[in-house]
N, C-alpha and C positions, 0 to 999 in steps of 0.2 A: 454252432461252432464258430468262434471266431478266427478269421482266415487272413494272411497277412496279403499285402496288396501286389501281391507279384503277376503275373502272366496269366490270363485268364482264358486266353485259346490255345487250345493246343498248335503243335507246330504243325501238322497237318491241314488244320483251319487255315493257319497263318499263311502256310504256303498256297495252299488254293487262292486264297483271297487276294496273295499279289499277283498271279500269275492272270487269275478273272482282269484285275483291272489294269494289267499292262497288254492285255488282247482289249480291251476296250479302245483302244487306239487313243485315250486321253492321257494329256501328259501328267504326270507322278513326279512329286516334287518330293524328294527323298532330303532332309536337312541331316549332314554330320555329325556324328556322335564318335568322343572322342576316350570317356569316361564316366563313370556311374552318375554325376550329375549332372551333364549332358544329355543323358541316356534319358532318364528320370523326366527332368522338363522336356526333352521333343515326346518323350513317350503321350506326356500328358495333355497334348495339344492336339492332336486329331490329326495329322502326317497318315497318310497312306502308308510308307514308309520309311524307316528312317537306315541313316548307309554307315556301316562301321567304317570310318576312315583308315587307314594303314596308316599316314602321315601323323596325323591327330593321336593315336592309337598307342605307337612305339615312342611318340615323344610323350605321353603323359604317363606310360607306364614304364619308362625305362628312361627316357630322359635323353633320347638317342634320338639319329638323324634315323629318316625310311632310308636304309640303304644296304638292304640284307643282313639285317646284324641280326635283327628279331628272328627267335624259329617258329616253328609250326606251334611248338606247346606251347610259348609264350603267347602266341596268337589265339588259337583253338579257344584256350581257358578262358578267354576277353572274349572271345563267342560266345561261350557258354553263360555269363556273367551277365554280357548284354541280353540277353535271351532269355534269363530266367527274370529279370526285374523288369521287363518290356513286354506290351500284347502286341505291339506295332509288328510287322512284319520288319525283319534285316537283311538287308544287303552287306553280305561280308566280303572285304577285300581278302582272296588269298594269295595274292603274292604271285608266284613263279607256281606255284603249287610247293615248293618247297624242295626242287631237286629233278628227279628223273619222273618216268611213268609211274613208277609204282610209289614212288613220292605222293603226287599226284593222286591216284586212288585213294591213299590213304589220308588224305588230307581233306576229299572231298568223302568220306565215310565219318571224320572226323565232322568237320565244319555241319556236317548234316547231322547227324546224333546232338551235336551241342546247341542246335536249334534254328540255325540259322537257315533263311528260305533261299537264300539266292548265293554264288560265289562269284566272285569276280578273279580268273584267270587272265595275265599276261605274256606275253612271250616278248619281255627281256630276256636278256642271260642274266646269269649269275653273279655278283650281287648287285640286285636291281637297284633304280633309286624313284623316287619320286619322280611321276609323269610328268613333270612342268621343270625337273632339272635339264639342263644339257646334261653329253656325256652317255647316252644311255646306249646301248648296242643292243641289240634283239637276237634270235634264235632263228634259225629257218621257219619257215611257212608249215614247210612238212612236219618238223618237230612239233609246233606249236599246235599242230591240227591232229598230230598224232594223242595229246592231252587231253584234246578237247573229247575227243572220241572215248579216250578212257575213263574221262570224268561224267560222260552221260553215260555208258556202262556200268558204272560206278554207284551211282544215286538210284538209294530204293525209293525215292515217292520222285514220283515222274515232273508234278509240278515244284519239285528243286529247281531252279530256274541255274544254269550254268551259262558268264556272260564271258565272253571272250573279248579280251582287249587285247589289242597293238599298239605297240609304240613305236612305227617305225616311221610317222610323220617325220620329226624330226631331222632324222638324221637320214633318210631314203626317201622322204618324200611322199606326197599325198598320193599318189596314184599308185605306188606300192603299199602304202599302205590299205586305201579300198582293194588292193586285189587279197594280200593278206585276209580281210577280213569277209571277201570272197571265198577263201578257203574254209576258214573258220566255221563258217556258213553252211558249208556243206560237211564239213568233220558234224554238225549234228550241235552247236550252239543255238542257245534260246534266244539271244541279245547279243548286239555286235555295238561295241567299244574304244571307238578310232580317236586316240587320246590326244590331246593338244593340238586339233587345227588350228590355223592361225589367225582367221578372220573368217567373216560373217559368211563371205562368199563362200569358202571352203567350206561351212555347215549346211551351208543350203546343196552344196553339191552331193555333200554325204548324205542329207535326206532324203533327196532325190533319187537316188542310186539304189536303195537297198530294199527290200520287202520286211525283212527279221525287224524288233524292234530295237531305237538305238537309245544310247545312253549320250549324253552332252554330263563334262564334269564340268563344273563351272566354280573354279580357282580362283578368289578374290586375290589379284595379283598377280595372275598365274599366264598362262601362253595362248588360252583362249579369250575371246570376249565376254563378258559376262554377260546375257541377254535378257530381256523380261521374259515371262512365261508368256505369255502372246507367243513373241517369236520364237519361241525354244517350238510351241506347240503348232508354230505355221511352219516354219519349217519340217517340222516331222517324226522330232523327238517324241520318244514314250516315256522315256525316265531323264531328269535333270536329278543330278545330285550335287550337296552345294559343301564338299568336304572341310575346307579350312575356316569358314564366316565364324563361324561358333568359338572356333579354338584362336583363332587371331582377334578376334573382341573380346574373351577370356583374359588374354594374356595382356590386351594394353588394360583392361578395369582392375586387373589383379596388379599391375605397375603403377597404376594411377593412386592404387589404396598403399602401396608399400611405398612409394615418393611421400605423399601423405604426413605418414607415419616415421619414416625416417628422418622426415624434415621437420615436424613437430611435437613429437614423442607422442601422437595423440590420433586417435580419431575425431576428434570432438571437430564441430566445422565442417564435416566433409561433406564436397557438393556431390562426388561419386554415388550414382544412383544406387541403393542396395536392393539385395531378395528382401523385404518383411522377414523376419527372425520365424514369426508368427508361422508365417506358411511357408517359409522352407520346414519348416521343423514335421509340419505337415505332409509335405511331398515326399519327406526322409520315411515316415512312417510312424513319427512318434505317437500318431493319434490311436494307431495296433496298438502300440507299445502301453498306451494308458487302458486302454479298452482291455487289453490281457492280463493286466497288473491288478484291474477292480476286477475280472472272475475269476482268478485265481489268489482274492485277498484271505478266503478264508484259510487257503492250506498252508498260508506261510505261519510259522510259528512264532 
């Protein structure tokens, strides 16, 4: 039987598999994926895991800011999407959960059936924006802990990993925020996710602090520093995920070829490095596509 080159472990493999090697206490460099060929190339490189961005995510499929605009369906379907043409395990952004508690359940019943191993929950309010905006307000502790509670309720395969993020750095400060995620902690979260410190020190103190394993986002641009994996892993991080790198060098090589071309009606000359035609055409799948077309040459008429 010839079999097309989609997902080869089940999502119960996948999810055990992330959950084993974020208890290994070694750090997990997860790179952002923001669209099917995004997805495609990190799938194919050997990533532990790779992280559905929200940011990356709503602007390549809709063309919008992260700022609550996208809903749960719009999201879910981009789970599912990533999830079927990937064996990597996913870290999916969910947003707020998308509303109330039973928002929430339902989101994380979604997000799980469409394949994805892990969620990432935050407690903004409502409509959130990107963690490295100003502007951002939060929800109570207790609300926030109350989600958390109904989304490990919620998930039938136990190694679903549920990551509770805060974003109350910002605007409440670091020390409310580790207590936030003291809470969280005990609502029954797997990973705790204290968004945009502002410097090194601030990371080493949240490493310091917490037993759960943490997440470092790391924002090219963004409100944290960016560190090497050395330090992301002496400090004490389990998972680094690196949301924007991909989609912000995307966008300047996709401007670099369109300057290019509008400046010389041509491609011809261009120093912009490309894919090989050859093997993207390969990583797409064309090589199923020939290999299907010659065993079923005979039934075409």
């Amino acid at each position: 039987m010839i079999k097309q080159g989609l997902n080869t472990l089940s999502n119960a493999e996948r999810r055990a598999l992330l959950r084993s090697r974020i208890r290994r206490g070694k750090l997990t460099i997860a790179p952002g994926v923001f669209e099917m060929i995004s997805a495609k190339i990190a799938d194919s490189m050997g990533f532990e895991a790779l992280y559905m961005t929200g940011y990356g995510t709503v602007a390549s499929y809709m063309g919008l800011p992260d700022a609550g605009i996208a809903t749960y369906t719009d999201m879910v379907n981009r789970v599912a999407q990533f999830a079927t043409i990937t064996s990597t395990p996913m870290i999916c952004d969910g947003d707020t959960g998308y509303g109330g508690l039973l928002n929430v359940m339902h989101t994380v019943r979604g997000y799980e059936a469409a394949g994805a191993c892990a969620i990432q929950l935050e407690d903004q309010q409502f409509p959130k924006k990107c963690g490295h905006m100003l502007g951002r307000k939060v929800v109570s502790a207790d609300e926030m802990a109350a989600k958390i509670r109904v989304a490990v309720e919620t998930r039938n395969d136990p190694n679903f990993l549920i990551i509770a993020r805060t974003d109350a750095r910002t605007t409440l400060g670091l020390d409310e925020a580790m207590r936030r995620a003291e809470v969280y902690a005990r609502a029954g979260a797997d990973m705790l996710f204290i968004e945009s410190p502002e410097s090194e020190e601030e990371m080493r103190k949240l490493g310091s602090s917490f037993d759960l394993p943490l997440v470092a986002n790391m924002v090219d641009g963004g409100r944290t520093p960016v560190l090497t994996a050395q330090a992301l892993s002496e400090i004490g991080y389990s998972l680094a995920i690196f949301p924007a790198a991909a989609f912000l060098a995307t966008g300047a090589a996709v401007r670099s070829v369109y300057e290019k071309l509008r400046r010389d009606g041509s491609t011809a000359g261009m120093t912009q490095p490309l894919y090989p035609f050859p093997e993207f055409s390969q990583l797409m799948g064309f090589d199923w596509v020939a290999g299907f077309d010659k065993a079923h040459a005979d039934s075409e008429g």
